[in-house]
N, C-alpha and C positions, 0 to 999 in steps of 0.2 A: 055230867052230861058228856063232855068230851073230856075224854084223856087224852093226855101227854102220845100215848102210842098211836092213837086213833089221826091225831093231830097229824104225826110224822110218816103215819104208814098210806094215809089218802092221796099225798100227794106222788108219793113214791112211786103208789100204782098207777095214780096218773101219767106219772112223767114216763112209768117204762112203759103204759099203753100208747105213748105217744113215737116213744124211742122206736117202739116197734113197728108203728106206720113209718118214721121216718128210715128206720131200718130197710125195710120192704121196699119204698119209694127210689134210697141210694142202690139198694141192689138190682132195682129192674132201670136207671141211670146209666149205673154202669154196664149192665148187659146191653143196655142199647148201644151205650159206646163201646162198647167192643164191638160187638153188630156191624157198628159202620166200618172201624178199622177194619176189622176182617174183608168189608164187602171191598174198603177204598184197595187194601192192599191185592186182593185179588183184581180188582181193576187194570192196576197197576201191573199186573204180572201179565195180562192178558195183552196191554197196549206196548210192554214191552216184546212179546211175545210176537205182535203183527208188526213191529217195527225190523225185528229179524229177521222174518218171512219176508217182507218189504224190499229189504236190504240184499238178503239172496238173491229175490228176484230178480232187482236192478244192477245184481254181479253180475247173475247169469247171462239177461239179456246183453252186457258190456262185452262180458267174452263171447255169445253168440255174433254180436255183430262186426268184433275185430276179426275171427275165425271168416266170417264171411267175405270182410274185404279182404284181406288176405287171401281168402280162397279164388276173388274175384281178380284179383293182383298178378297171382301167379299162373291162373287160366290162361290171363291177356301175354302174360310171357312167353308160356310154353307155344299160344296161338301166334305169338308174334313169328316164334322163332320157328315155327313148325310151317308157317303158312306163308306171312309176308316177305320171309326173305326167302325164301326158294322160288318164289312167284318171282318177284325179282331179278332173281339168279334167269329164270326161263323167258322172264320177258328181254331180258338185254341178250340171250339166247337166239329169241326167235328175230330183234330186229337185228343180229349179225348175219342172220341166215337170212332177211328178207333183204338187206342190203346186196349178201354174195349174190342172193339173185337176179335183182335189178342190175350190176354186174355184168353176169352171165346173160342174159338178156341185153345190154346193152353189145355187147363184145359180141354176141349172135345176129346180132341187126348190122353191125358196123361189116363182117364177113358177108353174109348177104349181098351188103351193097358190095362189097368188092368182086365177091363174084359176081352178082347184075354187071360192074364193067368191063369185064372181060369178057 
């Protein structure tokens, strides 16, 4: 009723019906982890990616706002030197001339009276 072959060969096709579920099973396992690495490492590339963009940004805006004070730095200089001191220069100008003339005014009034007493 059973032979020797029958015996050895039931199990066999057993066992490779089985290999081959679990064949199947490890290979769609592994496609899934691969799956993820792929998705983790493109993640990765991407977050490293906005981290640069990030980075630039906050270069950029560093050198835009040094450029500015410095721009605003040497405005107030050239304004300093352009404006307040020639202002300066004219106002100590104008009170030498309003002294000469209180002065001349004075020395006008003082002749007056002298000629009134004669």
């Amino acid at each position: 009723m059973w032979d020797k072959s029958t015996i050895i060969q039931k199990p066999c096709r057993i066992l490779g019906i089985y290999a081959g579920m679990a064949a199947v099973a490890i290979n769609v396992l592994v496609s899934g982890y691969e799956l993820y690495q792929a998705h983790k490492q493109h993640q990765d590339m991407v977050e490293a990616k906005r981290q640069r963009v990030l980075s630039i940004k906050n270069k950029s805006d560093e050198v835009a706002y040094q450029v500015r004070d410095n721009l605003l730095h040497h405005v107030g200089d050239i304004s300093n030197s352009a404006f307040t001191i020639p202002m300066k220069h004219h106002h100590n100008q104008l009170q030498q001339l309003f002294q000469h003339q209180k002065n001349l005014i004075d020395r006008k009034q003082s002749l007056q009276l002298i000629v009134a007493n004669l």
